[in-house]
ZAGUNU-395587 format. One record per atom (N, C-alpha, C): x, y, z. Coordinates in steps of 0.2 Angstrom, whole numbers, padded with zeros to 4 digits, always signed. Atoms other than C-alpha are relative to their C-alpha. Example, Ala and Ser with C-alpha at 12.3 -4.5 7.8 and 13.67 -1.06 7.14 Angstrom:
BEGIN
+0004-0006+0000+0062-0022+0039+0004+0006+0000-0004-0006-0001+0068-0005+0036-0004+0005+0003
end
This chain:
BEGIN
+0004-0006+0000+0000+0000+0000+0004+0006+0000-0004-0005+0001+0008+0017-0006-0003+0002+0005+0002-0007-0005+0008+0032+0006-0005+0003-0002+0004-0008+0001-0002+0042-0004-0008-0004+0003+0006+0004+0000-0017+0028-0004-0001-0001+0010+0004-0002-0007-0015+0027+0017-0001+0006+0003+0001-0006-0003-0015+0046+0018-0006+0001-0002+0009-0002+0004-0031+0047+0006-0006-0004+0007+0004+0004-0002-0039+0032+0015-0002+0004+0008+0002-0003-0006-0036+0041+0034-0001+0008+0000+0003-0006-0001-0041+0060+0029-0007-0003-0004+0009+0005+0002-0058+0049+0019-0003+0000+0008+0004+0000-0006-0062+0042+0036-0001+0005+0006+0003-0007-0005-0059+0058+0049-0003+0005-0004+0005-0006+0002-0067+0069+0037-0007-0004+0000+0007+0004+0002-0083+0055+0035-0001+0002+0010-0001-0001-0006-0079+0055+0056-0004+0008+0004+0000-0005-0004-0079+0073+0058-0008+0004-0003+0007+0000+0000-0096+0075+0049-0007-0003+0002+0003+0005-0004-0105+0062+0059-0001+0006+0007-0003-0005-0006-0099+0073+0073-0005+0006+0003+0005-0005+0004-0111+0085+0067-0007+0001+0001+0007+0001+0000-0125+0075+0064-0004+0001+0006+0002+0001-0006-0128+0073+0081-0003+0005+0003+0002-0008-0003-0131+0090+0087-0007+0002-0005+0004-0002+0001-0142+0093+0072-0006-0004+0001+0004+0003+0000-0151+0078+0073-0007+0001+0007+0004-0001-0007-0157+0081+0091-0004+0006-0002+0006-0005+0005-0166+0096+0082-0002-0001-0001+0004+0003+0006-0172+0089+0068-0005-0004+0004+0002+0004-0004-0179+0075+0080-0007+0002+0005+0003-0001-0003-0189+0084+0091-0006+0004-0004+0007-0002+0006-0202+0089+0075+0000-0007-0003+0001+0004+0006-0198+0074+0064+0002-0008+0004-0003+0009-0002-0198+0054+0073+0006-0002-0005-0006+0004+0004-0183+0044+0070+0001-0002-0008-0001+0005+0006-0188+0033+0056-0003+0003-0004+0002-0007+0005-0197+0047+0046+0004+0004-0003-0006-0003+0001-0182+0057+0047+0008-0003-0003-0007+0007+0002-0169+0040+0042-0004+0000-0007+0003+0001+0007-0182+0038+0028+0001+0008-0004-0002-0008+0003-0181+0058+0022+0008-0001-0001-0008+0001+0001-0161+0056+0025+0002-0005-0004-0001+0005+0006-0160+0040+0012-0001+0003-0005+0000-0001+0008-0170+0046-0002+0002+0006-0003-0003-0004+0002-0163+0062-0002+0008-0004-0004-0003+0002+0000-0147+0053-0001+0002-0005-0005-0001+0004+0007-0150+0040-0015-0001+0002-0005+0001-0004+0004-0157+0051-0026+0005+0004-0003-0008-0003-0001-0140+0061-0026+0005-0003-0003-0004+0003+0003-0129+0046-0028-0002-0002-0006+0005+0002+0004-0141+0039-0039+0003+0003-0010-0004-0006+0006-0135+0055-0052+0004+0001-0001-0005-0002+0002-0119+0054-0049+0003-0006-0003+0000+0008+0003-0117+0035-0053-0001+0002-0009+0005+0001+0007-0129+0038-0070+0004+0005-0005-0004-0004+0002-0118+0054-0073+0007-0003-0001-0005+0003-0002-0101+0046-0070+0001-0008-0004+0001+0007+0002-0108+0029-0078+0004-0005+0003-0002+0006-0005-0105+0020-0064-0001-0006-0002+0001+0007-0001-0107+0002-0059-0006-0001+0002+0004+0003-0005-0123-0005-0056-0003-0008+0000-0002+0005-0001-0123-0022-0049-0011-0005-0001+0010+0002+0000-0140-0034-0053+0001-0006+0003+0001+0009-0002-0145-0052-0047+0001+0001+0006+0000+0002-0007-0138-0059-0032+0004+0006+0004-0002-0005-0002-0125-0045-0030-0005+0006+0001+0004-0007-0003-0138-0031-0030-0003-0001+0006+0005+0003-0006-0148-0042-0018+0008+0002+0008-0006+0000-0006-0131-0043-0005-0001+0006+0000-0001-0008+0000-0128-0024-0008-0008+0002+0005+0008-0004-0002-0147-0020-0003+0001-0003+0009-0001+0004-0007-0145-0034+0014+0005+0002+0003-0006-0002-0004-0128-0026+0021-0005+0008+0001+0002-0007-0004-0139-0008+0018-0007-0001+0005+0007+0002-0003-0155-0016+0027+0003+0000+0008-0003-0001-0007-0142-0019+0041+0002+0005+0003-0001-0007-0003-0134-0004+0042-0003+0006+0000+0005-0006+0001-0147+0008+0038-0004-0001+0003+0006+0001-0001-0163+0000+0043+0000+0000+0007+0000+0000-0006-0157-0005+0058+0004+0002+0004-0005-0002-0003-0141+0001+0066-0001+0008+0000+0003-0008-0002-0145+0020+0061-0005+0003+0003+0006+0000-0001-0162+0018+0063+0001+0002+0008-0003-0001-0008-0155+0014+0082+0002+0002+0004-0005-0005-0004-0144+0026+0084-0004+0006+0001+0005-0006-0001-0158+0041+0081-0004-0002+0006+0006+0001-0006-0169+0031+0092+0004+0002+0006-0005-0003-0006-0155+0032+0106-0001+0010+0000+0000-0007-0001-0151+0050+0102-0006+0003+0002+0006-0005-0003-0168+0055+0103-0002+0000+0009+0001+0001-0006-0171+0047+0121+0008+0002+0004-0003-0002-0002-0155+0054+0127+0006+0008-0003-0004-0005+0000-0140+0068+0124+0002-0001-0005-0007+0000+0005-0130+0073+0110+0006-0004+0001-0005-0001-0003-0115+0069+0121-0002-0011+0001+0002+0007-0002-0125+0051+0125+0000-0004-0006+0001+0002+0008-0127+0048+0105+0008-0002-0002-0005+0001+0003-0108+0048+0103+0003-0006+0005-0003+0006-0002-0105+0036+0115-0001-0006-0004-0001+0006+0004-0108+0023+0103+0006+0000-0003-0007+0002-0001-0092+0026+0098+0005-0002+0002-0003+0005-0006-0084+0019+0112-0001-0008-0001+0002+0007-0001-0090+0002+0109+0001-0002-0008-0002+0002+0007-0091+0001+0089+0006-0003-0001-0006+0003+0003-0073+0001+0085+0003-0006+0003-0004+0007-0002-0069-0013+0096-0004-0005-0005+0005+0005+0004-0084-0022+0087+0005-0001-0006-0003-0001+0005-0077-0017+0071+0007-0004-0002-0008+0002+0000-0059-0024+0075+0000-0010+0003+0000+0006+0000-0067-0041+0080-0003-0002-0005+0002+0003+0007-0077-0043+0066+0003-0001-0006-0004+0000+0004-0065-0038+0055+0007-0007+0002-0001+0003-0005-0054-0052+0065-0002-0006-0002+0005+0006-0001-0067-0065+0063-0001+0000-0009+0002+0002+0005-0072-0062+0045+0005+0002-0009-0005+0000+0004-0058-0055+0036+0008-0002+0000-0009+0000-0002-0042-0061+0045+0005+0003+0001-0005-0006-0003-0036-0045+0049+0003+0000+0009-0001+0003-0008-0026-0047+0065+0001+0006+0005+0002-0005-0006-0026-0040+0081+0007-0001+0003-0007-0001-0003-0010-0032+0085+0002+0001+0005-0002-0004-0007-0004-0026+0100+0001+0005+0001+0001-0006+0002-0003-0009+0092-0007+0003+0000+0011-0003+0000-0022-0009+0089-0003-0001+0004+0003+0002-0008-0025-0017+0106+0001+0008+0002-0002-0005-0007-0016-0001+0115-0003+0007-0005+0003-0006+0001-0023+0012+0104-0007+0000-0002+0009-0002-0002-0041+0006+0104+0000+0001+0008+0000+0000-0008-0038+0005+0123+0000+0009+0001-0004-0004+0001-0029+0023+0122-0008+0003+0000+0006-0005+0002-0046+0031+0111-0005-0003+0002+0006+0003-0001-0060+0021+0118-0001+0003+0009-0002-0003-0007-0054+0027+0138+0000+0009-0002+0000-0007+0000-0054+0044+0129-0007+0001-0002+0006+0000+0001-0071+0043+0123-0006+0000+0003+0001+0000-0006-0078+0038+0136+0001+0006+0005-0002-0005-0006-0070+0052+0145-0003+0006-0004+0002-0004+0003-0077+0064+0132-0009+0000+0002+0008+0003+0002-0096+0057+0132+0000+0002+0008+0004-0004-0008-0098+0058+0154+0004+0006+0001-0001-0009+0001-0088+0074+0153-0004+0005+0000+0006-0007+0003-0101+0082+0145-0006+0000+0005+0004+0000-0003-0112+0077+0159+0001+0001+0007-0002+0001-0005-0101+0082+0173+0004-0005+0002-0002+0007-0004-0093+0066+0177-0006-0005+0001+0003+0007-0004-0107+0056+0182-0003-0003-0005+0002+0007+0005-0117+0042+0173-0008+0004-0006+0005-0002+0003-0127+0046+0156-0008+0001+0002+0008+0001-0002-0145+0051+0159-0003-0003-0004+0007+0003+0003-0154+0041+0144-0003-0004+0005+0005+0006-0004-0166+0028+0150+0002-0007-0003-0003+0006+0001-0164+0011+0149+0000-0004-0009+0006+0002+0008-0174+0008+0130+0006+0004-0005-0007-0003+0005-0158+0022+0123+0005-0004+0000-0007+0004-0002-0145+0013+0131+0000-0006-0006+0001+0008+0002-0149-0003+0124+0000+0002-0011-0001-0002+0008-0153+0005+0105+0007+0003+0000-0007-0004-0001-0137+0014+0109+0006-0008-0005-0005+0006+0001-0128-0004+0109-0002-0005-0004+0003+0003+0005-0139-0011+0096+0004+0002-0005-0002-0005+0006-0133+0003+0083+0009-0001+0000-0006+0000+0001-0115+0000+0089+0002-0008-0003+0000+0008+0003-0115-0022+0086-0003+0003-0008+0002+0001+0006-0124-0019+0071+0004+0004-0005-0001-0005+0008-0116-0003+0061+0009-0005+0000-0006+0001+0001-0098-0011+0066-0002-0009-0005+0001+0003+0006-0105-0027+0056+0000+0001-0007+0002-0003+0007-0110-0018+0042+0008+0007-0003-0007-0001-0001-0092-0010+0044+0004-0004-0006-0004+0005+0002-0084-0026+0039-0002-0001-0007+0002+0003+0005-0096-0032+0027+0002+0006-0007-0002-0004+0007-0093-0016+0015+0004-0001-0002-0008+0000+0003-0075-0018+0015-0002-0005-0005+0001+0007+0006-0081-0036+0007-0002+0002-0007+0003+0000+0005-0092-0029-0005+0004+0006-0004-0004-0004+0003-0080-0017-0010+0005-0001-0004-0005+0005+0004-0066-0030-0015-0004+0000-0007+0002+0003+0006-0078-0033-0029-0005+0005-0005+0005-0005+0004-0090-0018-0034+0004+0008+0001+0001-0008-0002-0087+0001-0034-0001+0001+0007-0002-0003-0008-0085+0011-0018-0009+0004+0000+0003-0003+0000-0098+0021-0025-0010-0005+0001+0004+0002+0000-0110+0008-0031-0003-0004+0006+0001+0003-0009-0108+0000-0012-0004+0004+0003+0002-0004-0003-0114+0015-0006-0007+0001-0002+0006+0000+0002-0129+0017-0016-0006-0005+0001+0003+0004+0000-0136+0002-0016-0001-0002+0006+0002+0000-0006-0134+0000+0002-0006+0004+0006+0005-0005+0000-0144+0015+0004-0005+0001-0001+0004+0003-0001-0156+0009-0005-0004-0005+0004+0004+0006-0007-0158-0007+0006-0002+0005+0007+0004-0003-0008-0160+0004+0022-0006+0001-0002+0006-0002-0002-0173+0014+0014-0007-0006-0001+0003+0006+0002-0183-0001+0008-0003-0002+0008+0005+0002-0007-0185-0005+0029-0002+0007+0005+0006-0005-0002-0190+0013+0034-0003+0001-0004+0007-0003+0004-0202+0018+0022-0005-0005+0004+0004+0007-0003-0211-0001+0031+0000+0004+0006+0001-0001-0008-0207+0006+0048-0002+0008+0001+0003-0006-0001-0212+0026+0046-0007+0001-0001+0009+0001-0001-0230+0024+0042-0002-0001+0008+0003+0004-0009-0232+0014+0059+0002+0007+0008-0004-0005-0007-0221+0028+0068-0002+0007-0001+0003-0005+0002-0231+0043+0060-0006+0002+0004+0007-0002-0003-0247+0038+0067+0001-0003+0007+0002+0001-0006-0244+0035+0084+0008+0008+0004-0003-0005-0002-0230+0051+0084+0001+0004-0006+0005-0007+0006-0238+0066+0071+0008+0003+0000-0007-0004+0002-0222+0077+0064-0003+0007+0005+0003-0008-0004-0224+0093+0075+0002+0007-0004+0002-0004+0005-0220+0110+0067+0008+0001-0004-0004-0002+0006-0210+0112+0050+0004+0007+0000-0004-0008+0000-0196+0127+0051+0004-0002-0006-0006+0002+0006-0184+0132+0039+0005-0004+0002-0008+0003-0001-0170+0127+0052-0001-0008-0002+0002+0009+0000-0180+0109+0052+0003-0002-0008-0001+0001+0008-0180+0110+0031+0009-0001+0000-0006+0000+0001-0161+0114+0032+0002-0003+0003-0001+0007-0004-0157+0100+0045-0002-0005-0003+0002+0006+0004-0167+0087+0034+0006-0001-0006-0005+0001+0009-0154+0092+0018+0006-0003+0004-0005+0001-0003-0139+0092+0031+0000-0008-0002-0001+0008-0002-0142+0074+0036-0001-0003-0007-0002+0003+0008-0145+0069+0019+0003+0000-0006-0004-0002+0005-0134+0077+0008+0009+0001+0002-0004+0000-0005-0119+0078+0020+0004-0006+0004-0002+0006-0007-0121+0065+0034+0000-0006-0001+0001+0006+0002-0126+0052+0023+0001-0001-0007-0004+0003+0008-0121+0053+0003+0006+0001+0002-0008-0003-0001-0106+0063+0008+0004-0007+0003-0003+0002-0007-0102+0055+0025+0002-0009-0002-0002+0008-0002-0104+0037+0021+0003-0002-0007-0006+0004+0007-0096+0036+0001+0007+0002+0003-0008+0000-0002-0080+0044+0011+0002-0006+0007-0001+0005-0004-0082+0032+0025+0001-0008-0004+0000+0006+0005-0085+0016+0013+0007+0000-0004-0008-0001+0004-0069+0024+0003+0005-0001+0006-0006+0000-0005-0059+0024+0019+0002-0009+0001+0001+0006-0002-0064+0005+0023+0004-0002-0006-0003+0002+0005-0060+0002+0004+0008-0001-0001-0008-0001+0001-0042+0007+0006+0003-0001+0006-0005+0002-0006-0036+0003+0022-0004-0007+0004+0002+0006-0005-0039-0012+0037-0008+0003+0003+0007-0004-0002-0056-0011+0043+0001+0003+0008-0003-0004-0007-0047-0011+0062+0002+0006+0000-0004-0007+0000-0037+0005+0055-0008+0003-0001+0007-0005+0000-0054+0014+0051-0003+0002+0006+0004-0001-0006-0061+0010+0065+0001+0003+0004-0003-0007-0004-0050+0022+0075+0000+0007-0001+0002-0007+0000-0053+0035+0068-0009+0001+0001+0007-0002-0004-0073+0033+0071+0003+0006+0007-0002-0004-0007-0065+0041+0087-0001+0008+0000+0000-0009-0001-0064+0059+0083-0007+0003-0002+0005-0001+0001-0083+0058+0080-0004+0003+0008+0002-0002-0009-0088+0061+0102+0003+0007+0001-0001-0006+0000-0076+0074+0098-0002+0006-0002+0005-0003+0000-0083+0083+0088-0006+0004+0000+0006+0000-0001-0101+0080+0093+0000+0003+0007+0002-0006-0009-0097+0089+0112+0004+0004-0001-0002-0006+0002-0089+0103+0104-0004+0004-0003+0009-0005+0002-0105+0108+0093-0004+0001+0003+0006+0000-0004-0116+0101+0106+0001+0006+0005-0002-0005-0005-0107+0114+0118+0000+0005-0005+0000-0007+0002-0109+0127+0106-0006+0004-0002+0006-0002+0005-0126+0125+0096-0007-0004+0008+0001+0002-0006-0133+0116+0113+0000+0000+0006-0003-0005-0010-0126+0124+0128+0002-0006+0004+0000+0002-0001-0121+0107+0133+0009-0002+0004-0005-0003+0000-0108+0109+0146+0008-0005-0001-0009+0002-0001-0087+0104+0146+0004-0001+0005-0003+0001-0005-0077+0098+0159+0005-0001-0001-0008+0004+0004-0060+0093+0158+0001-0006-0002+0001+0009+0004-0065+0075+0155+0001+0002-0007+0000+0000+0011-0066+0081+0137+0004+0000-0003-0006-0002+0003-0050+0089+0136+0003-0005+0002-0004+0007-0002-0042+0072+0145-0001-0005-0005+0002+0004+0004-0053+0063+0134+0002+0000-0010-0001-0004+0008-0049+0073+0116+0008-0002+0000-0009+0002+0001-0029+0070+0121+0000-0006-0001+0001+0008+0000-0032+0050+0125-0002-0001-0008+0003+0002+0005-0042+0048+0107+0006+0005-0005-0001-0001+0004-0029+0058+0098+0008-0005+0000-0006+0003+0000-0014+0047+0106-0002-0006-0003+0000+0005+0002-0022+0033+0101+0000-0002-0007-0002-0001+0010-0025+0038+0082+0005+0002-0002-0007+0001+0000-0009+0044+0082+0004-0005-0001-0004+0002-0001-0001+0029+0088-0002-0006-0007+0000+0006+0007-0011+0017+0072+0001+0005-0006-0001-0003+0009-0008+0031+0059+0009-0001+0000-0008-0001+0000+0011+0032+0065+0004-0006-0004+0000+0008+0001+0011+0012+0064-0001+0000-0009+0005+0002+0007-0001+0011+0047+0005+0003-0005-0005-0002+0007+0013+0024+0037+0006-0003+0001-0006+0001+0001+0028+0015+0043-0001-0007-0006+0003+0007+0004+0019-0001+0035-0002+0001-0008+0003-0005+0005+0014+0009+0022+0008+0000-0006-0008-0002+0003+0034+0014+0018+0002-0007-0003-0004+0005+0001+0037-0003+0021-0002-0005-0008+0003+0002+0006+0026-0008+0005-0006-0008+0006+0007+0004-0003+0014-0019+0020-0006+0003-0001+0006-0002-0002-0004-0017+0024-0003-0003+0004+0005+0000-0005-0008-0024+0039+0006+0002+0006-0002-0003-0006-0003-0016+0055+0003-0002+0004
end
């Protein structure tokens, strides 16, 4: 693996990272007019629609038969259910409580990957998910002072649904990446999620009505769909494509950061020094697999 291709792959995933970071703040907005899976459904078609043109422009790849079906079954997992879970979470709890999924993810991620690709598990990767996952954690109850998130029992648990499932759908990309477009992964995946919300927002419409439509609500809808999700997830998809899916997963990390930096700006949600203990810890620990991942890199290796 050249330098250039592990430099692309890890500004792909903190820039995919540092947009996510984002969502969160606005999503808690958004959320409070537009249910979950109303809102996952609006953020897909937007979403497909978009890549959908740039594919057709670009004259993509688009994959039929059994591959389109796989393609659509990895988006069902990761959109339908994994995202789907993480709004549910975020709405019953905090900005600051939404990013705690990323504390749990990337370990997921680095075992599935492990389990399904035979990517190994170093010593290096031990000590820097160790490193940014203690820093995440110290980011997330930070924001709450110190003491223990306030969601309720029904976030927590979606919380840790969306972490197991998205670090699946993680792994499985990189798979379907070996063999299709980065782009046409990403489309087609997108399609699969919305195929299980558009099923599940009817049901969630009529027992919680949209409340009132603003412009900020209108411009929060594009955000997350034009941004958080065509943008966010073809550069996240490209990062997977090009480097371990272990190395990726450390950079999920600089997502908590972001998201209690906006939350505390656009959310008044306050900052402790756990943040800053927490921000240093999550950048030694992406430091210490980027430092590793370019020496490998020099050396003409690719795994860590």
């Amino acid at each position: 693996m050249s330098r250039y291709v592990n430099l692309a792959g890890m500004a792909f995933g903190l820039a995919a990272t540092a947009i996510w970071g984002g969502m969160y703040v606005v999503s808690k907005i958004v959320l409070d007019v537009v249910p979950p899976f109303t809102l996952l459904s609006l953020r897909l078609m937007i979403a497909v629609v978009l890549l959908a043109a740039v594919n057709a422009v670009l004259g993509g790849e688009w994959p039929r038969g059994r591959a389109a079906v796989r393609l659509l079954a990895v988006g069902m997992l990761g959109f339908g259910l994994s995202v789907g879970m993480q709004f549910v979470g975020t709405r019953l709890s905090t900005a600051a409580n939404g990013a705690l999924v990323t504390s749990a993810s990337p370990a997921f991620i680095v075992l599935f990957a492990y389990l399904l690709l035979n990517e190994p598990i170093t010593r290096q990767r031990l000590a820097a998910l160790a490193l940014a996952t203690l820093g995440a954690v110290s980011v997330a109850l930070g924001n709450t002072g110190g003491t223990a998130p306030s969601a309720t029992l029904s976030g927590n648990l979606a919380l840790l649904v969306a972490a197991v499932t998205w670090a699946l759908y993680s792994v499985l990309v990189k798979q379907a990446a070996a063999s299709h477009a980065v782009l046409a992964v990403s489309l087609y995946a997108m399609a699969g999620g919305l195929l299980v919300t558009l099923v599940a927002a009817p049901f969630e419409l009529a027992a919680i009505p949209l409340g009132r439509i603003t412009l900020d609500v209108i411009w929060g809808v594009l955000y997350l769909g034009i941004a958080s999700t065509a943008l966010a997830m073809y550069l996240w998809n490209k990062a997977l494509a090009l480097l371990d899916a272990g190395v990726v997963s450390l950079l999920f990390f600089a997502q908590p950061v972001v998201g209690a930096l906006l939350g505390r700006i656009f959310l008044h949600e306050p900052l402790g020094p756990a943040f800053y203990i927490g921000g240093a810890l999550i950048l030694a620990g992406v430091g210490l697999v980027s430092v590793r991942q370019a020496q490998r890199a020099t050396q003409g290796e690719v795994t860590t």
